[in-house]
Gaussian input, Z-matrix of N, CA and C with variables (Angstrom, degrees):
# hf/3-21g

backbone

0 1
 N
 C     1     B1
 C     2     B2     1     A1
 N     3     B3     2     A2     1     D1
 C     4     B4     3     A3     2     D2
 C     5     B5     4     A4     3     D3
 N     6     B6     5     A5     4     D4
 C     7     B7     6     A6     5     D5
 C     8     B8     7     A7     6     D6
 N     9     B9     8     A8     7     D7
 C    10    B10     9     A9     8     D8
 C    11    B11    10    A10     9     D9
 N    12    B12    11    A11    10    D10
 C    13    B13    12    A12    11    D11
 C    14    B14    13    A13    12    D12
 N    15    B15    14    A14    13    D13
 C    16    B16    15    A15    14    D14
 C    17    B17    16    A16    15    D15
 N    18    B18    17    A17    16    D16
 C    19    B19    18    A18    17    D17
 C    20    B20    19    A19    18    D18
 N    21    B21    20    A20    19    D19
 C    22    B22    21    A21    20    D20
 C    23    B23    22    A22    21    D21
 N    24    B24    23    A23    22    D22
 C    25    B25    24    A24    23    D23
 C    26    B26    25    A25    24    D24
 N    27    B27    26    A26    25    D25
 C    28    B28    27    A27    26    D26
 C    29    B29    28    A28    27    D27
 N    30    B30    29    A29    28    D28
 C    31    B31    30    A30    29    D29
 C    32    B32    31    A31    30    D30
 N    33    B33    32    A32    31    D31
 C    34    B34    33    A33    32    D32
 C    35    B35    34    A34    33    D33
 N    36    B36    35    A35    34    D34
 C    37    B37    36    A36    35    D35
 C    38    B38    37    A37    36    D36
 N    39    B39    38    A38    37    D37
 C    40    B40    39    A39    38    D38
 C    41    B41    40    A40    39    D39
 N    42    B42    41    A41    40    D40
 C    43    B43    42    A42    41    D41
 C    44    B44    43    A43    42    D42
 N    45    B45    44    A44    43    D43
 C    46    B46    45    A45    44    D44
 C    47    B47    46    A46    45    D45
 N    48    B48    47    A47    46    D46
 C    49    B49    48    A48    47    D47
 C    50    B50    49    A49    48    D48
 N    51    B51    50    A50    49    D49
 C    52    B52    51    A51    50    D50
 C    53    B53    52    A52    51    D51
 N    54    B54    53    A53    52    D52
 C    55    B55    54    A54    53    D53
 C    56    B56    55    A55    54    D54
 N    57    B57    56    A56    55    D55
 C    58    B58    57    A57    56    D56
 C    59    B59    58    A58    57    D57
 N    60    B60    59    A59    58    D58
 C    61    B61    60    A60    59    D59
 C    62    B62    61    A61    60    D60
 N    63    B63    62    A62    61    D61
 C    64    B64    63    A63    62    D62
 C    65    B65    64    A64    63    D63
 N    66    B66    65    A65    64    D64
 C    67    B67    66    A66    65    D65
 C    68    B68    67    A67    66    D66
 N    69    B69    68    A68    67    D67
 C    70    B70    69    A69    68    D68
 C    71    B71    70    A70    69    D69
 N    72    B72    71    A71    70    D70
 C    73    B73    72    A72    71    D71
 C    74    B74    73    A73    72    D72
 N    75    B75    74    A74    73    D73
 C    76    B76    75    A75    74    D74
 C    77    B77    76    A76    75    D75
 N    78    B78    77    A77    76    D76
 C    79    B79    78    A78    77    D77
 C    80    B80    79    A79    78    D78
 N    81    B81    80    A80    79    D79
 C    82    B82    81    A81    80    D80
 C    83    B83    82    A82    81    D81
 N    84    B84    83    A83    82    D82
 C    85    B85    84    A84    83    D83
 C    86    B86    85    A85    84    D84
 N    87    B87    86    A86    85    D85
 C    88    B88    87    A87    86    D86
 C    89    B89    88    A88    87    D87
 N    90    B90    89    A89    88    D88
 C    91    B91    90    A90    89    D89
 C    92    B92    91    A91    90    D90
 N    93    B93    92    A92    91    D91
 C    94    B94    93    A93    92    D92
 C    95    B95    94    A94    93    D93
 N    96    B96    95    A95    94    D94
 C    97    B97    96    A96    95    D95
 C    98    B98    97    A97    96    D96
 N    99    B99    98    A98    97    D97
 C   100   B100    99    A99    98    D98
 C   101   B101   100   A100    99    D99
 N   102   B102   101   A101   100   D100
 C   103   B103   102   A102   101   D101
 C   104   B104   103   A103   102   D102
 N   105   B105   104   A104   103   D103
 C   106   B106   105   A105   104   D104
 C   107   B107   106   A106   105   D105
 N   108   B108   107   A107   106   D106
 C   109   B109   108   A108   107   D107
 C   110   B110   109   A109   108   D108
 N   111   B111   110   A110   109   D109
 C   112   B112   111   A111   110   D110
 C   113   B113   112   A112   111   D111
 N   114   B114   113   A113   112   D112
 C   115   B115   114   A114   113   D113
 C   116   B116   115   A115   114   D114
 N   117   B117   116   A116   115   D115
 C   118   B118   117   A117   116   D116
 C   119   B119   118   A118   117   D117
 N   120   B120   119   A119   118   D118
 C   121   B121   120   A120   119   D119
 C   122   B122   121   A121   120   D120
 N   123   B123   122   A122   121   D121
 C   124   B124   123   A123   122   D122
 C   125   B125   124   A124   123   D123
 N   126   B126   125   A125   124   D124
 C   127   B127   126   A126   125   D125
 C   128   B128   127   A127   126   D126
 N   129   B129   128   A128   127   D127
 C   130   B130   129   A129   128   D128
 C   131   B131   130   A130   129   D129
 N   132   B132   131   A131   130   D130
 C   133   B133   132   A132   131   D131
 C   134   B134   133   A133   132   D132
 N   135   B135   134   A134   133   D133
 C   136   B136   135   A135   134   D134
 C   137   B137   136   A136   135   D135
 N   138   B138   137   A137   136   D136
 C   139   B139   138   A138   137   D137
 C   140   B140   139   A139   138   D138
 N   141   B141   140   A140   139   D139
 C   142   B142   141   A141   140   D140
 C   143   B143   142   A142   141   D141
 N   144   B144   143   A143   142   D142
 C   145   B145   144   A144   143   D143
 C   146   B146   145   A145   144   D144
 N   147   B147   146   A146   145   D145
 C   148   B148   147   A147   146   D146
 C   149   B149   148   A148   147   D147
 N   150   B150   149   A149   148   D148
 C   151   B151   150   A150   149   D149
 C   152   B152   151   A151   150   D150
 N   153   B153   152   A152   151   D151
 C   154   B154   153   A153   152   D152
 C   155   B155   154   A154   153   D153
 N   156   B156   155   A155   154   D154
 C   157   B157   156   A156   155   D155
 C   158   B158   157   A157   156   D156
 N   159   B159   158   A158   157   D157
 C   160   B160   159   A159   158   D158
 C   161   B161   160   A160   159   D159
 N   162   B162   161   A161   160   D160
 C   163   B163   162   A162   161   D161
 C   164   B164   163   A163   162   D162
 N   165   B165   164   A164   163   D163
 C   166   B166   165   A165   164   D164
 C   167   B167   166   A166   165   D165
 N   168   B168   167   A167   166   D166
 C   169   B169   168   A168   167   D167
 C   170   B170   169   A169   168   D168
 N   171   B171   170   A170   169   D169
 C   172   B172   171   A171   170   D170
 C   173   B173   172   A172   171   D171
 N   174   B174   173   A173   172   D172
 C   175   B175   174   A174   173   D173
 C   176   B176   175   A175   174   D174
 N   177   B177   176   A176   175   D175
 C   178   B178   177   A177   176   D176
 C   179   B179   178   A178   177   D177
 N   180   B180   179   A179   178   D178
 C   181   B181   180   A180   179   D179
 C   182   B182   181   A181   180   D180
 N   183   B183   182   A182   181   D181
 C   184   B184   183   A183   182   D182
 C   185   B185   184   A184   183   D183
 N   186   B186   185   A185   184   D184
 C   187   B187   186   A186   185   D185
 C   188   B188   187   A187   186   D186
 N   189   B189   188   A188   187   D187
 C   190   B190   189   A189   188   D188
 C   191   B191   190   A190   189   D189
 N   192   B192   191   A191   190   D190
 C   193   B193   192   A192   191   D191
 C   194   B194   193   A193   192   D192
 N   195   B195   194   A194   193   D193
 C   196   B196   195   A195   194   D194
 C   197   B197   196   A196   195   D195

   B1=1.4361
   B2=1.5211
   B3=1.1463
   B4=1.3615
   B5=1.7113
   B6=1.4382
   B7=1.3016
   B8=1.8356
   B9=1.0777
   B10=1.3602
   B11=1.4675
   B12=1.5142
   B13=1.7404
   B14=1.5524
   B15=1.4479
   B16=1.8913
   B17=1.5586
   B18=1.7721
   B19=1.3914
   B20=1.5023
   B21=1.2733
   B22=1.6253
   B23=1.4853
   B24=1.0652
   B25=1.7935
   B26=1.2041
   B27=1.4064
   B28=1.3716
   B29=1.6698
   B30=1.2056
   B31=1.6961
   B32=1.4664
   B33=1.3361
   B34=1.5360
   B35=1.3519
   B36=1.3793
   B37=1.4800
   B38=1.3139
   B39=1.1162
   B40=1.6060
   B41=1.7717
   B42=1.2221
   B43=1.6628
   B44=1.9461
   B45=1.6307
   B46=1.6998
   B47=1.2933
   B48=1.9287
   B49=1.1350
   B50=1.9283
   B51=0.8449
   B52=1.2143
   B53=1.8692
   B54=1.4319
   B55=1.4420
   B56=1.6335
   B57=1.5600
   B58=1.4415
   B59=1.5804
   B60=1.3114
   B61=1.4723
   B62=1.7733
   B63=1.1654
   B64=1.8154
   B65=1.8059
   B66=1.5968
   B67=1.2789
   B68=1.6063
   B69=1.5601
   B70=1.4851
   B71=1.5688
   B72=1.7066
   B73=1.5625
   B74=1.3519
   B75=1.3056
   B76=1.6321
   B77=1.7412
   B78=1.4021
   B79=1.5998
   B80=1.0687
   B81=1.5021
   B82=1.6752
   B83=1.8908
   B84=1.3607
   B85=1.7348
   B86=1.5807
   B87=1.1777
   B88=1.7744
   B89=1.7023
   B90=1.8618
   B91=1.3839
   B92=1.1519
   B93=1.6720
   B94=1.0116
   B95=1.8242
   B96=1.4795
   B97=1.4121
   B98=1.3202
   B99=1.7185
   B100=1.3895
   B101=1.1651
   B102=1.1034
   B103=1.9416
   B104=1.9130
   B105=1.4450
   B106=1.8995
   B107=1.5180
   B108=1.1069
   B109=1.6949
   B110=0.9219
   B111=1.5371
   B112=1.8414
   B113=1.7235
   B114=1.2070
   B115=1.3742
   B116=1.5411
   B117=1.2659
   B118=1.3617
   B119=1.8851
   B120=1.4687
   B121=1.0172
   B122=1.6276
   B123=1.0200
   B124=1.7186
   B125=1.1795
   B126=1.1217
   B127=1.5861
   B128=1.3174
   B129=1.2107
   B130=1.8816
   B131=1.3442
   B132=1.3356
   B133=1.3910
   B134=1.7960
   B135=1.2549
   B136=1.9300
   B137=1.5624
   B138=1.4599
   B139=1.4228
   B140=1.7324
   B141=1.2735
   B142=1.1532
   B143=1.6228
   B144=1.0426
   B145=1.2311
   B146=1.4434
   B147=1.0618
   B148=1.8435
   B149=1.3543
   B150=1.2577
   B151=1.5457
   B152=1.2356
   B153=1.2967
   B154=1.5287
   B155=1.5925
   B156=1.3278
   B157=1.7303
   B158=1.1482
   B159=1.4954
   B160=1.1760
   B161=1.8651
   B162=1.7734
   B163=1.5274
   B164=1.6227
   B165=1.7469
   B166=1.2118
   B167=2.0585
   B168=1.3819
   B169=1.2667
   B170=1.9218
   B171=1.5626
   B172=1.2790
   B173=1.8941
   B174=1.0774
   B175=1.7305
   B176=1.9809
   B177=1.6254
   B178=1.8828
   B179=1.8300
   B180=1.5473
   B181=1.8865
   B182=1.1473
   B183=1.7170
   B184=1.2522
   B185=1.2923
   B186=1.0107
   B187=1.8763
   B188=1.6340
   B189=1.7511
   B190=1.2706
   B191=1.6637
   B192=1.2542
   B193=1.6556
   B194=1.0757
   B195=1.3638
   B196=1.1672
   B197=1.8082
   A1=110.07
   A2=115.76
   A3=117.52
   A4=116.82
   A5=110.48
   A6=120.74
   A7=99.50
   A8=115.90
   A9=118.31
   A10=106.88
   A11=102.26
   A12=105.53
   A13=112.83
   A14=108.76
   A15=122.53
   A16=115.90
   A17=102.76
   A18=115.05
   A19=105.35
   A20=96.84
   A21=119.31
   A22=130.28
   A23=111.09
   A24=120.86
   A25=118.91
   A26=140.99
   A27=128.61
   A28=112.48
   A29=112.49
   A30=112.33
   A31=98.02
   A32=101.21
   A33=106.98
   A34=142.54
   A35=154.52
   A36=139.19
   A37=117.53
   A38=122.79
   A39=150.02
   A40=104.18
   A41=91.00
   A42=111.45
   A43=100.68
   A44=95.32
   A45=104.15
   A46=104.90
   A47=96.82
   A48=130.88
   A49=101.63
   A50=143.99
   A51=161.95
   A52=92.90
   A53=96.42
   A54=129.83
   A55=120.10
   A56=89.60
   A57=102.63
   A58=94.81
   A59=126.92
   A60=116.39
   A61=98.50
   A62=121.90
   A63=125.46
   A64=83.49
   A65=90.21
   A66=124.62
   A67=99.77
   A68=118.73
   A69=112.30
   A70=120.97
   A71=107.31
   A72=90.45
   A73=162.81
   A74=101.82
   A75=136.21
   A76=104.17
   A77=101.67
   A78=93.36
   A79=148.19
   A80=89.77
   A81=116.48
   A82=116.76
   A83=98.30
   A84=132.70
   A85=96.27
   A86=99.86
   A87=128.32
   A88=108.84
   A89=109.68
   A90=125.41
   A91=115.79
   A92=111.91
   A93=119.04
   A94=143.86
   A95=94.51
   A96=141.55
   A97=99.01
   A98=130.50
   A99=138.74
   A100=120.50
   A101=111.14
   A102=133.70
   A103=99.96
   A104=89.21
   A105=100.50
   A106=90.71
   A107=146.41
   A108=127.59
   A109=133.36
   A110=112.95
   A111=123.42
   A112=112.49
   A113=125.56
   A114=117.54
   A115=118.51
   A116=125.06
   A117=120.23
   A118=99.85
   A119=126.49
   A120=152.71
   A121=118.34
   A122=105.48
   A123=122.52
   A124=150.01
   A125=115.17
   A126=124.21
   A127=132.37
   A128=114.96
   A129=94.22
   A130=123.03
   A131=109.10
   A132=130.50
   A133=96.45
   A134=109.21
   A135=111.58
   A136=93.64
   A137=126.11
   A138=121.49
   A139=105.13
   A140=113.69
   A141=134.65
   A142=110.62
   A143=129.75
   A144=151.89
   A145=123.91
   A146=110.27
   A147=122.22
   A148=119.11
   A149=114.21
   A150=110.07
   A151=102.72
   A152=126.57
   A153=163.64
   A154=100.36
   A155=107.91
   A156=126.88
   A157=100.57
   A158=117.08
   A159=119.25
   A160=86.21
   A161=97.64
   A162=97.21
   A163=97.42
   A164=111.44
   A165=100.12
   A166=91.46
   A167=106.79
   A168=120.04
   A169=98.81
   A170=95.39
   A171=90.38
   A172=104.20
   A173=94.43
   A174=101.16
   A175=91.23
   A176=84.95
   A177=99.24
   A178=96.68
   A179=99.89
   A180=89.04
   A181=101.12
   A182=83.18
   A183=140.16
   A184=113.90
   A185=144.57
   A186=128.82
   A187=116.46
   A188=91.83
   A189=117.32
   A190=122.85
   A191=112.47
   A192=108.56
   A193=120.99
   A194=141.99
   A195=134.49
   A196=105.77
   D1=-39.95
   D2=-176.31
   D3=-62.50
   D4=-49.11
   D5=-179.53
   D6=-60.22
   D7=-37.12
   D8=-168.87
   D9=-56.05
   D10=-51.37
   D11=-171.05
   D12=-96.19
   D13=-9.59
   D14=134.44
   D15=-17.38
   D16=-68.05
   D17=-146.90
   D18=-96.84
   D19=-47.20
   D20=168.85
   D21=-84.05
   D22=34.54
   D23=-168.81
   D24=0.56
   D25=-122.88
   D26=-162.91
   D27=-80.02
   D28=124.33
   D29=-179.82
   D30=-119.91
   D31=145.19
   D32=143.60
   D33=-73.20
   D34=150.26
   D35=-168.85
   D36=-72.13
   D37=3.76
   D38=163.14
   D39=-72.92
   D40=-60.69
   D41=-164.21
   D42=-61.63
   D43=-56.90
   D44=166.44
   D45=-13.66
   D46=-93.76
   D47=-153.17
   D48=-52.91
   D49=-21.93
   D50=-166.51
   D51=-72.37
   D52=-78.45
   D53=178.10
   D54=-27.80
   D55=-55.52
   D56=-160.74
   D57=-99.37
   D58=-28.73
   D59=-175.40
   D60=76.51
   D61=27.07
   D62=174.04
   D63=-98.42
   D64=164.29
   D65=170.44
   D66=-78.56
   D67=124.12
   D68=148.46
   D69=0.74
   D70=-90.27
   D71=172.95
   D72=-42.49
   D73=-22.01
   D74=165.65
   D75=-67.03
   D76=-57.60
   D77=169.14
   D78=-46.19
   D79=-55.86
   D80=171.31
   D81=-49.54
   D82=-40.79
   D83=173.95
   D84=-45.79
   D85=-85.76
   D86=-169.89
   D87=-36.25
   D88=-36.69
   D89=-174.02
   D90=-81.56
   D91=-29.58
   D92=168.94
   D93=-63.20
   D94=-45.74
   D95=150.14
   D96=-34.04
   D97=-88.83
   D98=164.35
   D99=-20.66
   D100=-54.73
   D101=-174.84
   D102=-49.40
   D103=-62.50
   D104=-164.69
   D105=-93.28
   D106=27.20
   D107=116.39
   D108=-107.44
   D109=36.62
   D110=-175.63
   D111=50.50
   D112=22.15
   D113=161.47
   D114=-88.76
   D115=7.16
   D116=-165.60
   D117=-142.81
   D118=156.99
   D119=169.28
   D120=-125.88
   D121=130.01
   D122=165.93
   D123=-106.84
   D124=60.38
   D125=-174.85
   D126=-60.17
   D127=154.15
   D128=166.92
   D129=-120.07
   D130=154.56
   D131=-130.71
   D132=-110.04
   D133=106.15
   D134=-148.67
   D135=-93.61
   D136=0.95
   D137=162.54
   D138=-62.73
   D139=-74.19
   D140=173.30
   D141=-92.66
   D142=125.94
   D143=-176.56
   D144=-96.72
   D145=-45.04
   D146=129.11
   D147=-8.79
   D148=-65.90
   D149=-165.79
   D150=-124.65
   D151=176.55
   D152=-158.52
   D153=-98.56
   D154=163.34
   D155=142.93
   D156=-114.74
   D157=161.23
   D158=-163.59
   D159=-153.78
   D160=124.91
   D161=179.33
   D162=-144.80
   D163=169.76
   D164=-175.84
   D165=-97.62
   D166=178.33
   D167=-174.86
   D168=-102.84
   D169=118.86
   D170=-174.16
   D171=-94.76
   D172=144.38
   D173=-161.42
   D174=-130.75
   D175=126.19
   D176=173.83
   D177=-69.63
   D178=130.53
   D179=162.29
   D180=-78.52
   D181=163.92
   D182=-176.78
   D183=-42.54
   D184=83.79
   D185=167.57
   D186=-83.56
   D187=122.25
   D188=178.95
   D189=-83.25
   D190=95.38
   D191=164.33
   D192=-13.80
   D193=145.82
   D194=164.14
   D195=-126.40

């Protein structure tokens, strides 16, 4: 899932499930997962109101003191 919304930037869980060829639940799972370790963001998607965008959170690394 991650590489998916890596390559493909903001998807919907439509768009996922499309993508990945997973079952709904597996998706929903995988987003969730993402969600509760701060790798993922959720927007909503003002075409459809229904659903979400779904993007990862791009984060500058870390620089280590030396």
């Amino acid at each position: 899932m991650y590489k998916v919304l890596e390559t493909g930037g903001q998807l919907t869980q439509k768009d996922l499930i499309r993508e990945t060829s997973l079952p709904s639940r597996k998706v929903r799972y995988a987003l969730n997962r993402l969600k509760d370790e701060q790798f993922l963001i959720e927007r909503h998607y003002f075409i459809d109101a229904r659903q979400s965008l779904y993007g990862l959170i791009t984060r500058k690394p870390e620089v280590i003191a030396v």
